[in-house]
C-alpha positions, 0 to 999 in steps of 0.5 A: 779122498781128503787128505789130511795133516796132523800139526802137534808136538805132542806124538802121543796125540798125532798118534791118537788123532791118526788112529781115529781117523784110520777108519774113514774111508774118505780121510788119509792122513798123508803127513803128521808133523811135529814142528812148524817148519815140517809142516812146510815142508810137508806143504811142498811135497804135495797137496794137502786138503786140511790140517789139524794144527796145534796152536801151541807149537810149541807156543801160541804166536808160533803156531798162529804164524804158521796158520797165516803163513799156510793161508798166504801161501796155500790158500787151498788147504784149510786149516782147522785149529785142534787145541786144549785153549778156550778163550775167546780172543784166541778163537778169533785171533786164529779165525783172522788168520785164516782158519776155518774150524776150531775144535777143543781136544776133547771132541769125539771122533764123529765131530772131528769127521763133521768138521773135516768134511765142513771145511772141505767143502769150504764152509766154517765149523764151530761147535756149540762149545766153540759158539757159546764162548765166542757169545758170552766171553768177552777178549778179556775173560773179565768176570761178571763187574767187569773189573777182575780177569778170571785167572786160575790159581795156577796161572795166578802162582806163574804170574807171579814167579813171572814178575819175580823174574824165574826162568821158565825151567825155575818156574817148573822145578818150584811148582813141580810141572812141566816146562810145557806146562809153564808156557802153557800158562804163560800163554794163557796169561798174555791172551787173558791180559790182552798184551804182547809180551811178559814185560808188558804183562807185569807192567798191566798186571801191576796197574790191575794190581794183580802183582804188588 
């Protein structure tokens, strides 16, 4: 039997991920955890064989620092990344972390089961999906000259907010989107700009003349 925990501040998704796998017959999911430091806790209560970990939890930093804490201290347990993020720094950020899979929230129900079975059996398990974006992705995302990154209009309009210094609930209330949403965003550009924090990421995107 693998014994399964679930990583994800969203309950309606642990909810979902828990209903698919209630079915198989050598999977129990024994924890779902909504918060990192849960998932610690849950980590000294028993053994657990393999997380399904949200890297935004709640942002991308905290749920990476999870991933290496729970390699450092349970090199036992694997971890497979279950996340809406494809950029292909972030997929080998989480990799050097210590995880052993990376699958996007839209995978199926059988590949989920694949990939937990893979890991189990201390092997790695990266879809075609996965693979193709690690192969033809560079860590900065830049389009095909090389000189422009290949931003979204959304990410585009919080980049600017950003650099006019809103808050992040101002940010939501002027574009009518979730606070979650935001720093989803917010996120994407740092992984995208290849910085550190959001100083940094306005002083780059102004030298980029993305800001003028």
């Amino acid at each position: 039997m693998i014994r399964v925990l679930i990583a994800d501040d969203h309950n309606v998704f642990v909810e979902g991920i828990d209903s698919l796998l209630s079915g198989a017959a050598h999977i129990e999911v024994v924890e779902r955890c909504y918060s990192c430091s849960s998932v610690l806790e849950s980590l000294t209560k028993g053994p657990i064989d393999v997380i399904l970990l949200d890297l935004s939890f709640p942002h991308i930093e905290d749920g990476l620092a999870l991933c290496e804490t729970i390699t450092r201290q349970y090199p036992s347990c694997k971890i497979i990344a279950l996340t809406m993020h494809d950029d292909a720094s972030l997929i080998k950020r989480v990799v050097k972390k210590g995880a052993q899979g990376y699958l996007l929230k839209n995978t199926t129900k059988l590949e989920l089961l694949e990939a937990i079975g893979k890991v189990h059996e201390g092997k790695n398990y990266f879809n075609e999906v996965i693979t193709q974006i690690l192969l033809t992705k560079g860590p900065k995302a830049k389009k095909a000259n090389g000189s422009r990154l290949n931003l979204t209009p959304r990410e585009s309009e919080v980049l600017t907010l950003i650099a006019q210094g809103l808050t992040t609930q101002q940010m939501a209330n002027q574009l009518f989107v979730s606070i979650k949403a935001i720093e989803f965003h917010r996120s994407s550009l740092l992984l995208k700009f290849d910085v550190p924090n959001t100083a940094v990421l306005i002083k780059t995107a102004m030298e980029m003349q993305y800001l003028d």
